[in-house]
C-alpha positions in Angstrom: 25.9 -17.3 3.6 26.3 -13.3 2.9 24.5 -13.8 -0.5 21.4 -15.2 1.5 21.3 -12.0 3.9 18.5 -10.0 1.2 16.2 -13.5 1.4 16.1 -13.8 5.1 15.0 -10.2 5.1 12.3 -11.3 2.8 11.2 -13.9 5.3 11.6 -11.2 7.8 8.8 -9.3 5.9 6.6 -12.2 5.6 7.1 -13.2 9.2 5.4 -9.9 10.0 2.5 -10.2 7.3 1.7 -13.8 9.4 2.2 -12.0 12.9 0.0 -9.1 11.3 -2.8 -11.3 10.6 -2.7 -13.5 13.3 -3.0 -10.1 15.7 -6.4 -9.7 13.1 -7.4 -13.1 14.2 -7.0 -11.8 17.7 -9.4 -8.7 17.7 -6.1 -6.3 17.6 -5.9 -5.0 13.7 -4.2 -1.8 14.5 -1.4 -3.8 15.9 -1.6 -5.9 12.5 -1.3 -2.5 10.9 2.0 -2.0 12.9 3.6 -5.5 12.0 3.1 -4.4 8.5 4.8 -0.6 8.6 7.9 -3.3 10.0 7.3 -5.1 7.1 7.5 -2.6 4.9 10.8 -1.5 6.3 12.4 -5.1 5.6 10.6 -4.7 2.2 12.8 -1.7 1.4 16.3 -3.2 2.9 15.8 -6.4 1.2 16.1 -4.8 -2.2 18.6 -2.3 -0.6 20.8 -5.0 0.6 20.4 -7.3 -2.2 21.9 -4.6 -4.3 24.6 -3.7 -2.0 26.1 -7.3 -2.0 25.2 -8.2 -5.6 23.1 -10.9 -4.6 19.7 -9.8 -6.5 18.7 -12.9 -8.6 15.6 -14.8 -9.6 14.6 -16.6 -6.1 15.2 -13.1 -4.5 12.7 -11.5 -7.0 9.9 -14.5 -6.6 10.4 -14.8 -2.7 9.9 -11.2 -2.6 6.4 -11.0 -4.6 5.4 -13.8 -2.4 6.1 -12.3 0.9 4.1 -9.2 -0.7 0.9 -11.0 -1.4 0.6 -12.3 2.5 1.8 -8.5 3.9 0.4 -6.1 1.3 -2.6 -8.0 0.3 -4.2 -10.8 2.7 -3.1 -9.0 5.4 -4.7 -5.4 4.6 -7.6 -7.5 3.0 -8.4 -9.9 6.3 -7.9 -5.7 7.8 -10.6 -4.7 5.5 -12.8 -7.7 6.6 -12.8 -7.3 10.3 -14.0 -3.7 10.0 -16.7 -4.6 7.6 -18.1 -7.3 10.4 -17.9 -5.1 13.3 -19.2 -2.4 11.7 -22.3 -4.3 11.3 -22.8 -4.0 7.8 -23.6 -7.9 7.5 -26.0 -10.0 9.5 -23.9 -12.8 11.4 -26.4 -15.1 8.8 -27.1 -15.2 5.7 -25.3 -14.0 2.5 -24.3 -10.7 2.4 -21.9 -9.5 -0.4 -19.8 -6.5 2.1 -18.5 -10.0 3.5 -16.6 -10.7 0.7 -15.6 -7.2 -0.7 -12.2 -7.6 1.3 -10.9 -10.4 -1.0 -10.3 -7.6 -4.4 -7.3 -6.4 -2.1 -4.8 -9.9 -2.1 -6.4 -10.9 -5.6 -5.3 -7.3 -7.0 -2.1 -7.6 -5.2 -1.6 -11.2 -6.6 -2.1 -10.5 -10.3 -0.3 -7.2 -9.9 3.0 -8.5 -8.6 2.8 -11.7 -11.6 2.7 -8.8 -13.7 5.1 -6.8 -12.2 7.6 -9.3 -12.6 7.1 -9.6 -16.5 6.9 -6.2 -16.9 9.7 -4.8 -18.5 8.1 -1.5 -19.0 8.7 -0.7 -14.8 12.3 -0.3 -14.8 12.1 3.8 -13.8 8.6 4.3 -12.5 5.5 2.3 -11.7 2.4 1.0 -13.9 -0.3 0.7 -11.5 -0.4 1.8 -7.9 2.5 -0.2 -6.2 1.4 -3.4 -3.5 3.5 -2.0 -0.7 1.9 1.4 -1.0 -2.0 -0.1 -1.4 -1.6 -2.5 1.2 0.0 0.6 3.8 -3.0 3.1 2.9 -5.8 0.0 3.3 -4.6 -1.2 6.5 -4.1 2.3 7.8 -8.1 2.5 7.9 -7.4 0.9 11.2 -5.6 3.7 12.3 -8.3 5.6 11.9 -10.7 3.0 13.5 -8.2 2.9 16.6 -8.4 6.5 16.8 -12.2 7.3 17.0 -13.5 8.2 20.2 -9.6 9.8 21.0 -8.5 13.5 21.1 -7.6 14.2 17.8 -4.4 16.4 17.2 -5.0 16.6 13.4 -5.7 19.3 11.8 -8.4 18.6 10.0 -10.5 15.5 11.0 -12.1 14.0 8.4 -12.7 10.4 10.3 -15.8 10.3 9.9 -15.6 10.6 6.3 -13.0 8.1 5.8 -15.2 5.4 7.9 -18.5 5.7 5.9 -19.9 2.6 4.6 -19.4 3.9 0.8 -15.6 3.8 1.3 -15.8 0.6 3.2 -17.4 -1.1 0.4 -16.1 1.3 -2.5 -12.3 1.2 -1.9 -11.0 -2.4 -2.1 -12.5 -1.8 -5.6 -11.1 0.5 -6.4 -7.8 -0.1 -5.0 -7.4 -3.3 -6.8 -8.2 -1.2 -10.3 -5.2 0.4 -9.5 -2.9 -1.7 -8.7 -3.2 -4.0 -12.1 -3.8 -0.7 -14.1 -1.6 0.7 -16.6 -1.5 4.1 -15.4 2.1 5.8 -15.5 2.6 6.4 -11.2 5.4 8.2 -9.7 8.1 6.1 -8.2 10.4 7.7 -5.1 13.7 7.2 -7.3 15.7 10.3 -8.1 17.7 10.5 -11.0 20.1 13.7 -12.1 18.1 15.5 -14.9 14.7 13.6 -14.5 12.2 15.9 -15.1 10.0 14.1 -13.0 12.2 14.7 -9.6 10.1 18.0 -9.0 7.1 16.2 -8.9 8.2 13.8 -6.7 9.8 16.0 -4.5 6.6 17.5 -4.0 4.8 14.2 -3.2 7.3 13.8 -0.1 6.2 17.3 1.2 2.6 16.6 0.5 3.3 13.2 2.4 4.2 15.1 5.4 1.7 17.5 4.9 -1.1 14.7 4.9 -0.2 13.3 8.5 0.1 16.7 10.4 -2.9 18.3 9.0 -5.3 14.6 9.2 -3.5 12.7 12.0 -4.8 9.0 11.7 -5.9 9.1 8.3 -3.3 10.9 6.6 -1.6 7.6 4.9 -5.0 7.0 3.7 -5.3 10.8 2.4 -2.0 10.4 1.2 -2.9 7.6 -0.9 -5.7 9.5 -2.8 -2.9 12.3 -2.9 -0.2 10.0 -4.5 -2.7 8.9 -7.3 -3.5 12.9 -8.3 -0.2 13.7 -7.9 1.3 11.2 -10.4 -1.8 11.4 -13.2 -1.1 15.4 -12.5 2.9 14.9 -13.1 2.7 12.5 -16.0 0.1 14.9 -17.7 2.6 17.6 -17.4 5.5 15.6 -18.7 3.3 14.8 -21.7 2.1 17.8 -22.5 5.8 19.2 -22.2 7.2 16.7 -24.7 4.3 17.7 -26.9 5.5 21.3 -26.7 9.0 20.7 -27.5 
């Protein structure tokens, strides 16, 4: 029974991707946003806890990528599609390809975690922006959206920005590219001597940074941050090996 503790965690994070969308299918997709932040938080301890009792094994693994896909990517896509029809950028007839836009974000996320789990190359860091990360900054767009028309205490308010209809359309592009990518990203594991640790050190503090100075859309500013900060970091780490 102990050995299935990590998996019912897992099922714990898909239970909030379904909650999360049916919220969307409700009009409420800030409160889907907020089923998946609790999703994310099982989809930390599940790999915590699965490591703590030595019960990490295949199923765990599969289960996992699974529950991902409905959290991470349907429900951060279905997120993406709600905005795109209430922003009017489609007529309620008709094709219009903005309608379909949202779909890169769980067909990314799909092929990304299949590769993942082949990958043997992601033991230490990350090829490709993680799901769990994607899926966070995507869905935090409704945030933003829940936001407009409120006092801001941000810093800086770039909202309006954030909300035009090139980033609508542009981003689950462009977020899918990076997720099944083979760019080198940071991952938030320290290890003693790892020259990358600075770096990443820096990307917690920037993380912080982001929310007080942009409020609502700091997770998405972060995102854009995360990317520059790991091409940045790996550049370095290159050029010092290089050097040496």
């Amino acid at each position: 029974m102990i050995q299935s503790i990590p998996n019912l965690i897992t099922l714990g994070n898909l239970s909030c991707g379904l909650l999360g969308i049916t919220m969307v299918m409700q009009g409420n997709p800030f409160a889907g946003f907020l089923f998946m932040i609790l999703g994310a938080i099982l989809d930390f301890f599940d790999g915590f806890v699965a490591r703590l009792l030595k019960a990490d094994g295949e199923l765990g693994k599969q289960l996992d990528s699974m529950a991902d896909v409905v959290t991470f990517g349907v429900l951060p896509g279905l997120i993406w599609r709600y905005y795109i029809q209430n922003q009017g950028y489609c007529s309620a007839s008709g094709f219009c390809i903005n309608n379909y836009v949202w779909m890169f974000i769980p067909l990314g996320a799909a092929y990304r975690l299949a590769k993942f789990n082949i990958d043997t190359r992601q033991t230490t860091g990350f090829l490709g922006v993680p799901t769990p990360i994607t899926g966070l900054a995507l869905a935090s767009w409704s945030w933003i959206m829940y936001s407009m028309g409120k006092p801001t205490f941000s810093v800086l308010d770039v909202r309006e920005i954030l909300t035009h209809f090139y980033f609508w359309l542009y981003v689950p592009i462009l977020a899918s590219y990076m997720m099944i990518s083979d760019f080198p990203m940071l991952a938030l594991k320290f290890k003693s001597g790892d020259p990358l640790n600075k770096w990443k050190y820096a990307l917690l503090g920037l993380g912080i940074i982001s929310i007080a100075l942009f409020g609502a859309a700091g997770v998405a500013v972060f995102y854009f941050i995360y990317i520059l900060i790991s091409f940045i970091a790996n550049f370095a780490i290159q050029k010092q090996s290089i050097n040496l």
